[in-house]
N, C-alpha and C positions, 0 to 999 in steps of 0.2 A: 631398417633391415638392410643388410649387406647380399649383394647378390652376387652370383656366381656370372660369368659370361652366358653360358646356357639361358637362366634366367633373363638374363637383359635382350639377349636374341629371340626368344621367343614374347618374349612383351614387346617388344618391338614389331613382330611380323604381326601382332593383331592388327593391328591398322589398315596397311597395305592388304590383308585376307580381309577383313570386312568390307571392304570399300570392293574388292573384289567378286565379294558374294553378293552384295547387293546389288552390285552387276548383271552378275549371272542371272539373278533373281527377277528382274527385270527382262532383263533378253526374253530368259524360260517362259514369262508372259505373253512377251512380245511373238515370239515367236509358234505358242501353243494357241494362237489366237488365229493363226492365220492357216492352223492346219486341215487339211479338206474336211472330215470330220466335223470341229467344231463350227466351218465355214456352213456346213450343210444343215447342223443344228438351229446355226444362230449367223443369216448373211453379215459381214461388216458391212455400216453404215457411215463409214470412215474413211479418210485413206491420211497414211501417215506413214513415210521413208524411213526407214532404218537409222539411215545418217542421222538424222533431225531427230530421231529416238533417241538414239544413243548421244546424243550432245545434252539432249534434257536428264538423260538418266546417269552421265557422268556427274550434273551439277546435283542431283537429288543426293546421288551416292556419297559427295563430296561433306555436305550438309548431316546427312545418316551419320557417317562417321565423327562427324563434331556434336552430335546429339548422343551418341554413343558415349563419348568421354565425358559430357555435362551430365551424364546417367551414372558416371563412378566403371565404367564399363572395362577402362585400362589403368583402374586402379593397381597398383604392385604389389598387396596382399595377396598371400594364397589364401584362398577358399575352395571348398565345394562347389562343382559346377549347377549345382540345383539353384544355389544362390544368385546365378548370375539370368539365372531362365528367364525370371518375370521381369529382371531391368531389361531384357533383351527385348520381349515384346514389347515392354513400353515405350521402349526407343525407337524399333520401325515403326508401331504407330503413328507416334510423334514424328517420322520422316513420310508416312503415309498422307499425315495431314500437311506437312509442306508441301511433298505434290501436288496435291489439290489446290492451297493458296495458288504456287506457282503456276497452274495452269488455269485459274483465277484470272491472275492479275495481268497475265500477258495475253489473257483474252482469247486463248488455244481454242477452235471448236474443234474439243476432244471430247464425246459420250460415251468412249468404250469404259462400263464400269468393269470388265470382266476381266480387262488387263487392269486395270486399277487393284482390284481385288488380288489378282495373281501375282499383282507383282509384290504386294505384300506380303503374302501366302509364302510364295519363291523366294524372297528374301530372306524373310525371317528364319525359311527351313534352311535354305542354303546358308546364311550368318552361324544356327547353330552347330550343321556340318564342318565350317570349319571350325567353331570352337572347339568339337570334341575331337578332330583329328588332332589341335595343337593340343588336349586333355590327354590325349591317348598317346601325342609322340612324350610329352611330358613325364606323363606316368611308367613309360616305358622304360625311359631314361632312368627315371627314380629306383625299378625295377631291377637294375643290372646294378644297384648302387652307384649311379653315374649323377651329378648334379645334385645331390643330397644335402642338407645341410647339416651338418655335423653341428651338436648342441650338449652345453651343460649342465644337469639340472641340478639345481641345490636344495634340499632341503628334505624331510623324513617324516612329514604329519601326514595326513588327511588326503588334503588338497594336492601335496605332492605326490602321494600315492594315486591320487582321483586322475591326473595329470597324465605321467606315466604311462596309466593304462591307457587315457584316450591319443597317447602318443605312438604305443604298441598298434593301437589298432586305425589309426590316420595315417600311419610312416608312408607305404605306397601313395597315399594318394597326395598329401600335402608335403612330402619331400621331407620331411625332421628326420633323422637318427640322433640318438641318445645312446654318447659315446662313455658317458661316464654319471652316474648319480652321488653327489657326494651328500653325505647324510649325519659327518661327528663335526662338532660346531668346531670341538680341541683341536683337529686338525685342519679344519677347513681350508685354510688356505696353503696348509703344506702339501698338501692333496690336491687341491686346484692348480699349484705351480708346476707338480709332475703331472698331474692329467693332461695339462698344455704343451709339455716338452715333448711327452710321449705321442702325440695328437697335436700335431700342428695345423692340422686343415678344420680347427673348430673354429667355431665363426658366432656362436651365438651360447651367452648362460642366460639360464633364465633359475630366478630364484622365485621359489616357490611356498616357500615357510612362511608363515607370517609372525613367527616365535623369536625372528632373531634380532639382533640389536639395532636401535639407528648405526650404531659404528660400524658393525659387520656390515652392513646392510652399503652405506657409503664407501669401506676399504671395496668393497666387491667393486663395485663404479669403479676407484681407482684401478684397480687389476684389469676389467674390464676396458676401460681408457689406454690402458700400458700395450695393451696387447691387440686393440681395435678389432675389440670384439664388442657384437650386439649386445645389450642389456638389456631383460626384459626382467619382473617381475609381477606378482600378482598382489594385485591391488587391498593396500592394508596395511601390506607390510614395514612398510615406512612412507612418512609424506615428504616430499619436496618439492621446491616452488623452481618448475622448472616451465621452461617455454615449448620445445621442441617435444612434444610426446604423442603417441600414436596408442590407441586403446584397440585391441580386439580381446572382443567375450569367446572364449573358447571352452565348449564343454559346461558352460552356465558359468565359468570361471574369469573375473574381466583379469586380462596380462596386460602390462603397460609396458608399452619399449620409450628406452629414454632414445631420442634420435638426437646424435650429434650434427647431423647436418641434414638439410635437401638434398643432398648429394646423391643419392641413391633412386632405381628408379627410374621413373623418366627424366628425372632432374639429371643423373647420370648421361641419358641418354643423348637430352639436347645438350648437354656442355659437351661430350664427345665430338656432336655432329659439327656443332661448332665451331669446334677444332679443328675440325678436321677440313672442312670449306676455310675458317681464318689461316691455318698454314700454310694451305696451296695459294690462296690470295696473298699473303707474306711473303712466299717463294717468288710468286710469279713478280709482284709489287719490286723486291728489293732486290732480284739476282743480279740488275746493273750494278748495283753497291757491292753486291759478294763479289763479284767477279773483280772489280776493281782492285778490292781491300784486302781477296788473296794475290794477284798481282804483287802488288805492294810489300805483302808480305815476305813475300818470295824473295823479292827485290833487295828489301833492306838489310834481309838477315838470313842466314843456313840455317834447316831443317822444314818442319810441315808445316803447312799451313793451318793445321786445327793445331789446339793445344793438347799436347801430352799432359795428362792430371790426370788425376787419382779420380776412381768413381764419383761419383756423387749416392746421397740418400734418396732414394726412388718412394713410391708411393708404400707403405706398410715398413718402410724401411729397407726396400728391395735394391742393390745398386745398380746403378746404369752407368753408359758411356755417355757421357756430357759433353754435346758438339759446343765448342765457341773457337772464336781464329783465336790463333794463338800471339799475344800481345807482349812476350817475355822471350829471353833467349832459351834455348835449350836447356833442358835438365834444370831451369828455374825453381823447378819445385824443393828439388833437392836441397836447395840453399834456403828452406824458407826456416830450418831449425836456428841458423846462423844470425836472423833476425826478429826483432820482439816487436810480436804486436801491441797495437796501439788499442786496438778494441776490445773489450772482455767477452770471451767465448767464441771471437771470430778473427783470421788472420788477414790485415787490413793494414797496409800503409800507405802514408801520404810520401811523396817522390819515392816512389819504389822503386831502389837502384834497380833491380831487373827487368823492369819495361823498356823496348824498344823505342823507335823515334813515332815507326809506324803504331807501334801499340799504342803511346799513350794518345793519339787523336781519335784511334779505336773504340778505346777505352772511354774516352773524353763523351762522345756521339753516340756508344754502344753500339757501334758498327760491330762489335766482337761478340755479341749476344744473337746475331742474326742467323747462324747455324741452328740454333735453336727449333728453329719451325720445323726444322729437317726431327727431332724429338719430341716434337708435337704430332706433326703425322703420323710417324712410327707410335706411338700412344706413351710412351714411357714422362713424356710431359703436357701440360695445359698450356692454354693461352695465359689465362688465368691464376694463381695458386702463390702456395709458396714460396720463398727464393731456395733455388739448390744448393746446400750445405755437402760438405763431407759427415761422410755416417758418424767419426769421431765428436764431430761438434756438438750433436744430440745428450744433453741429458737428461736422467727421466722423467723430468718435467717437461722436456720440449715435445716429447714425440708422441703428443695425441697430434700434433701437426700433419704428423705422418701418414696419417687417415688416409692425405688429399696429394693429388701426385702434383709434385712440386711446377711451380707456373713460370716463365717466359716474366710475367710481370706480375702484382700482385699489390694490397694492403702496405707492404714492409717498401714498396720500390715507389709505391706514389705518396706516401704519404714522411718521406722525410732520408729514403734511398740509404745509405750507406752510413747517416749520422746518426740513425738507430743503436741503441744496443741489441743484442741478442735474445733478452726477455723481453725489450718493448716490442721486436719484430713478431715474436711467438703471440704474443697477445693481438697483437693486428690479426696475423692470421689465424684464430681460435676464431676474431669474432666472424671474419670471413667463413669459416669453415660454418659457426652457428647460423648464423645469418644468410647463408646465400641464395642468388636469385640470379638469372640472367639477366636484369637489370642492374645488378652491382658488379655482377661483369664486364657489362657495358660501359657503366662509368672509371671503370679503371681501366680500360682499354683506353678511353676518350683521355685520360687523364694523363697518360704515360708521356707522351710528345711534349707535355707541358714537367712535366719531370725532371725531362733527359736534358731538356734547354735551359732551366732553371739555373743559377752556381750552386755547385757543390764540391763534396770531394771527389776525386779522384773512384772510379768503383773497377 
């Protein structure tokens, strides 16, 4: 499933709000315990510092929240909030009961059951408080058409029919609109190319026929793939032996999405955060080197110290400004018709007369790729991903790549750097895009230094 920033920000803030609630939740014990009232009811037989409360009940809260996600709790499907009710008790329980070990094992003489009891009471009310305030900013949002997921249905039976309706009447609360239904097989895809033109913020088909051909069935994939949009269908329709797929029964209906990557999600989430702590570490780590190596640059040659080029292919295909020092004289680019590459699909020479003296030791170390973090922070690049092409080099076989926002390093730079071709890089990074994990992010980070030292050519 593809998400909107919306999405990814409010999946995100559960966390940080539960952890918060169960807080709260605790305190509201803690402190309704000790009110005149219930002191005159029932004397405390206790005594126990707030400070020392609250250090046990940050570690409880910490534990809640990691029992909460082992519950499917910050799953990334939308659902009905009814659905999430009973994982939610079963997971302060289950944090209920680690209180008690913990005050167990480290031997506490704690017998207040009454904050025991309230503070699970208090949490669990306060956890679904704020669930429904992020249900209700959600839905509110969905409401104004804001964050909505714009979606294509294919197909004219039954099921499609059945589908629709429960789409009509879910829209507010699960975020779908349904921008276009296409329904004449003759057309189909002349009708899906202008529904996309005209409707460029759709994001997701989902076929729903189960009448139509394996062929249509696989072109829809490719279309789908071209334009990196979600594919979901309904189970029947055609079989494929695929790895990456996610099932939700919707309406007694099971839809299958084919997922092209982890990426999505919280897998989006922690590769961002990632980023975004390895860039500032990359800045802070290498700014002796940048400082020097524009120095240098300055020195050798007239004009700026980043290079003047042409955009680069950004993530969907979007361009960006692509920071690296600039390792060529001026208006180098200009001259690049005037010379023939040596690589097929990519402009690549070995003694490239327009590199400077400074560029090629640049070049040589990848001191010239160091700007780049500065594009990682700002979000338009990964640590990980990719290598950044110009938008012309793409063609339409490359740009399911396009998915993923081009990387800093990536499959195509450890695994053989610039003696690739063009189709073998794409294929490195497909299986990266299918495949991925923060642990093979890791390993191509580790692996990078051993890359750039290695011989090769010229990059």
């Amino acid at each position: 499933m593809r998400y909107s920033k919306v999405d990814l920000f409010l999946l995100a803030l559960l966390v940080p709000l539960d952890f918060l609630m169960i807080v709260l939740g605790g305190l509201f014990a803690y402190y309704l315990r000790f009110q005149e009232s219930v002191l005159a009811w029932r004397p405390a037989l206790f005594s126990i510092d707030v400070y020392s409360y609250l250090q046990a009940l940050l570690l409880i809260a910490g534990i809640g929240v990691f029992l909460f996600a082992l519950n499917g709790l910050y799953n990334s499907s939308r659902r009905p909030f009814y659905k999430d009710f009973a994982k939610i008790l079963f997971a302060t329980v289950a944090t209920l009961m680690v209180a008690i070990l913990y005050l167990f094992f480290i031997k506490e003489n704690f017998s207040s059951r009454f904050i025991v009891l309230f503070a699970w009471v208090g949490s669990t009310f306060f956890v679904i408080l704020g669930r429904l305030f992020i249900l209700f900013l959600r839905q509110s949002l969905y409401k104004k058409d804001f964050a909505l997921k714009h979606i294509v249905v294919v197909g004219d039976d039954s099921i499609s029919r059945q589908m629709l309706l429960w789409l009509e009447g879910q829209q507010k609360y699960l975020g779908y609109k349904v921008v276009k239904v296409l329904n004449n097989p003759e057309t189909l895809f002349v009708d899906l190319y202008q529904t996309l033109d005209a409707h460029p913020n759709v994001k997701e088909v989902w076929q729903c026929d189960q009448s139509f051909s394996r062929q249509t069935s696989v072109k829809l994939i490719d279309v789908s793939m071209k334009y990196h949009l979600v594919f979901k269908y309904v189970s029947g329709s055609f079989e494929s032996r695929v790895t990456n797929i996610d099932v939700n029964v919707i309406n007694g209906i099971p839809l299958v999405e084919l997922k092209r990557t982890s990426l999505e999600g919280w897998g989006r989430i922690v590769k961002r955060s990632v980023d975004v702590f390895g860039a500032m570490f990359g800045i802070i780590l290498f700014s002796p080197v940048m400082i020097i190596a524009a120095i240098a640059i300055k020195w050798n040659s007239k004009g700026p110290i980043l290079a003047d080029i042409p955009e680069r292919a950004g993530q969907y295909g979007k361009p960006f400004r692509f920071f690296k020092f600039r390792s060529m004289y001026v208006g180098a680019h200009k001259d690049q018709s005037k010379l023939q590459s040596e690589r097929e699909g990519l402009f690549k020479l070995d003694n490239d007369p327009r590199i400077t003296k400074v560029g090629a030791f640049i070049r040589k170390w990848s001191i010239d790729e160091l700007p780049q973090f500065f594009n990682v922070l700002i979000g338009n690049m990964s640590l990980v991903g990719p290598r950044p092409h110009f938008t012309y080099e793409y063609e339409e076989q490359h740009k399911r790549v396009l998915a993923l926002k081009p990387g800093i390093t990536g499959m195509g730079q450890v695994s053989g750097r610039s003696d690739l071709s063009f189709d073998d890089e794409v294929k490195l990074d497909l299986y990266y895009m299918e495949h991925w994990s923060i642990w093979l992010d890791l390993w191509i980070i580790l692996k990078t230094p051993f890359a750039i030292l290695r011989n090769r050519k010229a990059s």
